[in-house]
C-alpha positions in Angstrom: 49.1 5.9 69.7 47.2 8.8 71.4 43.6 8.9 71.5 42.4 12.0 70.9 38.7 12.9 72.7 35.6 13.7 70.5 34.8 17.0 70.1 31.4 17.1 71.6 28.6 19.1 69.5 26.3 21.8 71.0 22.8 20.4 70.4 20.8 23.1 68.7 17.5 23.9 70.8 14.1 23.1 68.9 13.1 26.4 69.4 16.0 28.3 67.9 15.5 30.7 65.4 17.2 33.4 63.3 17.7 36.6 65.4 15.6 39.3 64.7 16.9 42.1 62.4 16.5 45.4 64.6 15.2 48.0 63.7 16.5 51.2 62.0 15.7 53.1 65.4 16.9 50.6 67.4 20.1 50.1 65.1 20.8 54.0 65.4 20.5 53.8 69.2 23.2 50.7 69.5 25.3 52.5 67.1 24.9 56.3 68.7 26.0 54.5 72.0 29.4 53.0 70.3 30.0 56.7 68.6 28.9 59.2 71.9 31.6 56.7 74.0 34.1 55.7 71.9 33.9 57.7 68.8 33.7 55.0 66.7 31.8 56.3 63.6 28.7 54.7 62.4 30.1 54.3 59.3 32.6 51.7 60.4 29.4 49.2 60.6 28.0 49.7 57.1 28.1 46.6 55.6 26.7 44.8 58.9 23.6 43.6 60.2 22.4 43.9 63.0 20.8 41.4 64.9 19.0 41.0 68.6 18.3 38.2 71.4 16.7 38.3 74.1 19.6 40.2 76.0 22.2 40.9 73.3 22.8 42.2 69.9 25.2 40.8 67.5 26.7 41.9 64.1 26.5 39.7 61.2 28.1 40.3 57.4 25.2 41.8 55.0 24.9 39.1 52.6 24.2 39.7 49.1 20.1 37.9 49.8 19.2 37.6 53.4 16.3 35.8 53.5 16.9 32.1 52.3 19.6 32.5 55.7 16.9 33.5 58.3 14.7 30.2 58.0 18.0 28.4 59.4 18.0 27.2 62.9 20.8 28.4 64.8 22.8 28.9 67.8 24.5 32.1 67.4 25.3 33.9 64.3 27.8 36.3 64.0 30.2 38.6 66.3 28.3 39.2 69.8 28.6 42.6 69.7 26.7 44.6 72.3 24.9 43.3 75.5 22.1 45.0 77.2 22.6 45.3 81.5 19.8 46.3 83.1 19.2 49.9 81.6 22.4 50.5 79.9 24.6 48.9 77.2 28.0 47.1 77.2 30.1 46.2 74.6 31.7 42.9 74.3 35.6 42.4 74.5 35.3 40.5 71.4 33.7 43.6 69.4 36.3 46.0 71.3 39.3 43.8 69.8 37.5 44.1 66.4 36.8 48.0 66.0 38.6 49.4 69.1 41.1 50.2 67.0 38.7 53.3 65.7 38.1 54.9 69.2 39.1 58.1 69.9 38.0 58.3 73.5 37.6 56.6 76.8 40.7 54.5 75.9 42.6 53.3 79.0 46.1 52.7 78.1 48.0 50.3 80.8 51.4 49.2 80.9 52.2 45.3 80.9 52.6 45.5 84.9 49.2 47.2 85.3 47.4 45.1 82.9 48.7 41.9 84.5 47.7 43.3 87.8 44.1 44.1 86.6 44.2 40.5 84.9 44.8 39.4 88.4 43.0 41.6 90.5 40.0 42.1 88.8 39.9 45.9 90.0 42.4 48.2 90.6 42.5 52.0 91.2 43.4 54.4 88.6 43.3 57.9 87.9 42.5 59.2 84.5 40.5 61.7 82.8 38.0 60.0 81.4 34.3 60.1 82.1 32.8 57.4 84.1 31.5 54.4 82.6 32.8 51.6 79.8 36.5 52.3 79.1 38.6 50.7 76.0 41.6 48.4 77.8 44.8 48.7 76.0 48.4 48.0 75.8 51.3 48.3 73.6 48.5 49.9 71.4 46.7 46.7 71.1 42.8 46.3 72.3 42.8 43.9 75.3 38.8 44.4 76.1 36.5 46.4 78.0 36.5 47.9 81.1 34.3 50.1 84.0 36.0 53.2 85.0 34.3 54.4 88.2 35.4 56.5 91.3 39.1 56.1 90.7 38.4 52.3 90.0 39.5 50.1 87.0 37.0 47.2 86.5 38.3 44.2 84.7 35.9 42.8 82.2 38.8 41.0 80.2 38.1 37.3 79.1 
């Protein structure tokens, strides 16, 4: 017979709360950033709320009634979507594999060999015209995850 381990529960801290619902301001900057780089439309997150942490924003299904939901204490709720690095934002592999598939630009397309190379090098360089900054990762047209194009340089982000 095999004994199989416990999964072992994250506690939920006292102090957790429901994220804060951002503003529309705030929502239409988030979402500006995802259409100016990528060209995903603002349309494609209709249906979506979005939500903020201390560093990071996250995109959660509108529900039909939202408030009985936001007296819950959580952990995390939803797809972690966007973070904020210092001054600028970066999008999460995780939201890339979700609506990557929409971009129309800064979309670095690798071949297996390259993207096992990034995989195991981290960084790499790479010519390409695109304009500096977060880049799409793909291959054999599917989304791996994000990326830094800079200088010539391909900057793994991957999981």
């Amino acid at each position: 017979m095999v004994k199989r381990k416990k999964a072992r529960r994250k506690k939920i801290h006292q102090q957790a709360v429901w994220p804060r619902v951002v503003s529309l301001e705030e929502r239409d900057k988030v979402l500006s950033f995802w259409e100016e780089r990528f060209g995903i439309p603002k349309t494609a997150f209709d249906g979506y709320v979005l939500l903020s942490t201390s560093k990071n924003y996250w995109l959660f299904v509108e529900p039909p009634d939202f408030k009985p939901l936001q007296g819950l204490r959580v952990q995390t709720v939803g797809l972690l979507f966007t973070r904020r690095v210092s001054r600028f934002l970066k999008p999460t592999s995780t939201a890339l594999q979700r609506f990557g598939s929409l971009a129309t630009k800064n979309i670095v397309e690798l071949s297996p060999a390259e993207l096992d190379r990034l995989r195991r090098q981290r960084k790499m360089s790479y010519q390409a015209d695109l304009s500096e900054g977060y880049v799409i990762i793909k291959c054999a047209g599917k989304v791996w995850g994000c990326g830094l194009y800079v200088s010539g340089r391909l900057i793994s982000f991957l999981p």
